[in-house]
N, C-alpha and C positions, 0 to 999 in steps of 0.2 A: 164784240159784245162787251156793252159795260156792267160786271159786276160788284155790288157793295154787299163786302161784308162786314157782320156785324157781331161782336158779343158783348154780353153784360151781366152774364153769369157772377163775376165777382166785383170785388172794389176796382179792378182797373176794366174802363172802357176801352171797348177793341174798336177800332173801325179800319177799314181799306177799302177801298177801288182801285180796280184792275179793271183795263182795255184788253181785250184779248190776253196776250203774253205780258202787257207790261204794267207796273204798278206804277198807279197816279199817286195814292199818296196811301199811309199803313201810318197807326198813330195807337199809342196804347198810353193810355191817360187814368194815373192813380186819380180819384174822386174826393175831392174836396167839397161839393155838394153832391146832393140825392142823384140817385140814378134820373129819376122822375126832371131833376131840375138840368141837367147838364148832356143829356142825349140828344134832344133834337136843336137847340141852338151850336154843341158842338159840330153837329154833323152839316146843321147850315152853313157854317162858318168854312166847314174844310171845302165842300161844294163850288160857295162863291169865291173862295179862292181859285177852283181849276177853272173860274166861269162856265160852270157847269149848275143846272136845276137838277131837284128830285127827278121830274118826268123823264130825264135824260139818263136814269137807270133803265138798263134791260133786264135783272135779275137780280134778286136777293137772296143772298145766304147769312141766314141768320143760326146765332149758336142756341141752341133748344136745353141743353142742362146734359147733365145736375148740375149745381148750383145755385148760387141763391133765388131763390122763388121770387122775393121784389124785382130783382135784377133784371132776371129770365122774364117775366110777365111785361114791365116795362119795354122790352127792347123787342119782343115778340109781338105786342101790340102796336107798335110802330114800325116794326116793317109791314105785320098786316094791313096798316092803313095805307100808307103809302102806296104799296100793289096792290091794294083795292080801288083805289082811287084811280091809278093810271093803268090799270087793267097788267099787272107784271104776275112773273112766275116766284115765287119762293121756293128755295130749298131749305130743308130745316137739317141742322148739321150736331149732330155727337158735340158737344165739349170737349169730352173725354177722348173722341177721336182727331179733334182739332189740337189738342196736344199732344197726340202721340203725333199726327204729320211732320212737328217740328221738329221731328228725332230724325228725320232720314237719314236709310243707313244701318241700324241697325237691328239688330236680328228679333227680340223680345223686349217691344217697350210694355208697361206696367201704367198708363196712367190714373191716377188715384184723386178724389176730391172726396174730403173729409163728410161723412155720412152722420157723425158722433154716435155716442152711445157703441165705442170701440170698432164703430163699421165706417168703410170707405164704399165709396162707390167706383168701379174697379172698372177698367176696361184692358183688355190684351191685344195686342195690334202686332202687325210684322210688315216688313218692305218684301215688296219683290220683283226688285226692280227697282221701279222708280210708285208702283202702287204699292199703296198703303191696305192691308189687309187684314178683316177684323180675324183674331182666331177661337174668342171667348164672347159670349152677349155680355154686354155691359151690365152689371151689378150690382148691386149695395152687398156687401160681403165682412163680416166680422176681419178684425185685422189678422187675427188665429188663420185663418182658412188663407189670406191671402199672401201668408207668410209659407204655408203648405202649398201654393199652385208656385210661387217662386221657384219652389225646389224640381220643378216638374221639369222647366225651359232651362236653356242653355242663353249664353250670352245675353239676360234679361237687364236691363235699365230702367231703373223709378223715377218717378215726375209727378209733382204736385206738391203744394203748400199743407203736406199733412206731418212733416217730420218734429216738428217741436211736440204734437201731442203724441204720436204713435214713433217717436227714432229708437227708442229701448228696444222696440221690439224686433229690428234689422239689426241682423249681424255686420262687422264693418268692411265684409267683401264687398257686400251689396252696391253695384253700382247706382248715383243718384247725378239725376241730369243738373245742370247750372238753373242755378234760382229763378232768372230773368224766363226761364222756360216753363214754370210752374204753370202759366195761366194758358187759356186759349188765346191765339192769333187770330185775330179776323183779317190778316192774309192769307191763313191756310182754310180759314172757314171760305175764303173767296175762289180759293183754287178747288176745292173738294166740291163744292155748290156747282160750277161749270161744271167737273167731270160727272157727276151724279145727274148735270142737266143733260148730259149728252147723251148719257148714259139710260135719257127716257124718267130718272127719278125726282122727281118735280113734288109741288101741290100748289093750290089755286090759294091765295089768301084767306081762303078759307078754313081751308081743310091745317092749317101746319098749327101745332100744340107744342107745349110745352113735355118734355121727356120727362117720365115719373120712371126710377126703373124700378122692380120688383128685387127685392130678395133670395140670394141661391136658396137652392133649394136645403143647403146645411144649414146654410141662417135660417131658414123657414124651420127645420126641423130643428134646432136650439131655439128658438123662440117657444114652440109646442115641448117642448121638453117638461 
């Protein structure tokens, strides 16, 4: 089964294809034009390279947020069209859990995308095994509160592009993953979309949206304060 995944969540486009086990090609491309201008002739380009067409995908896994809202809307309307057009299944995949997959290994990743107005959008994840396991619903969460659920886990690891606005607030045990790890992979968005296809967790090009999360329920209640 040939899967493409995709994100566009941030300034660097993700893209991969996988054959079953093996990867054709994974390409993460900082943005020198619009998302809008550099998606779909990029992705032609890597295509006609493996002389491969669109229709000769069987599955998309595309990354759904948080993240930027142009980015996400963009790359989420182009894989809906695409499996619309040739009748395919999407999976719609976490961000936030497409970055913590690239930690395997270890015990409490943390991944974080800057929510501003002092909040991140949080997610908690754990291995076990070789699966990747949510342990928290993903959040928008004040960095205050996220600094208090750190204290909770044992051997916890941070990731994400939020440390220049919020690093004051990490003491300097806190473990932080390597840079090049901050963004989503659309090869792990490619391997997490198969397992979740197999898994029965799908949607019809229709049905797959963009991911808004809500608020813990302490941010909600500091909000109403």
């Amino acid at each position: 089964m040939r899967v493409l995944g995709i994100d566009s969540s941030t300034f660097m486009l993700s893209m991969s294809l996988m054959e079953d086990d093996k990867l054709i090609f994974d390409v993460n491309i900082r943005q020198e034009k619009t998302m809008a201008e550099s998606l779909q002739p990029t992705l032609a380009g890597l295509m006609k390279d493996q002389d491969l067409k669109i229709e000769d995908i069987d599955l998309y896994g595309i990354g759904v947020g948080p993240g930027s809202f142009t980015g996400l809307r963009i790359g989420v309307a182009a894989v809906k069209t695409f499996a619309r057009i040739f009748d395919k299944k999407v999976v719609g995949v976490s961000s936030l859990r497409a970055m913590a997959h690239s930690l395997a290994g270890h015990k409490t990743i943390f991944p974080l995308v800057d929510a501003r107005r002092d909040r991140c959008y949080r997610g908690i994840y754990s291995f076990s095994g070789e699966r990747l396991e949510r342990i928290k619903e993903d959040e928008a969460v004040h960095i205050e509160e996220i600094i208090n659920e750190i204290r909770e886990y044992e051997d916890v690891i941070l990731l994400g592009d939020v440390f220049k606005q919020y690093g004051n607030y990490f003491d300097g045990d806190v473990k932080i993953a390597p840079a090049n790890l901050f963004y989503p992979r659309a090869s792990s968005i490619a391997i997490l979309a198969l397992e979740d296809y197999y898994n029965g967790i799908y949607s019809s090009p229709y049905e797959v949206e963009i991911e808004y999360l809500k608020p813990s329920q302490a941010e909600r209640d500091r909000e109403n304060a």
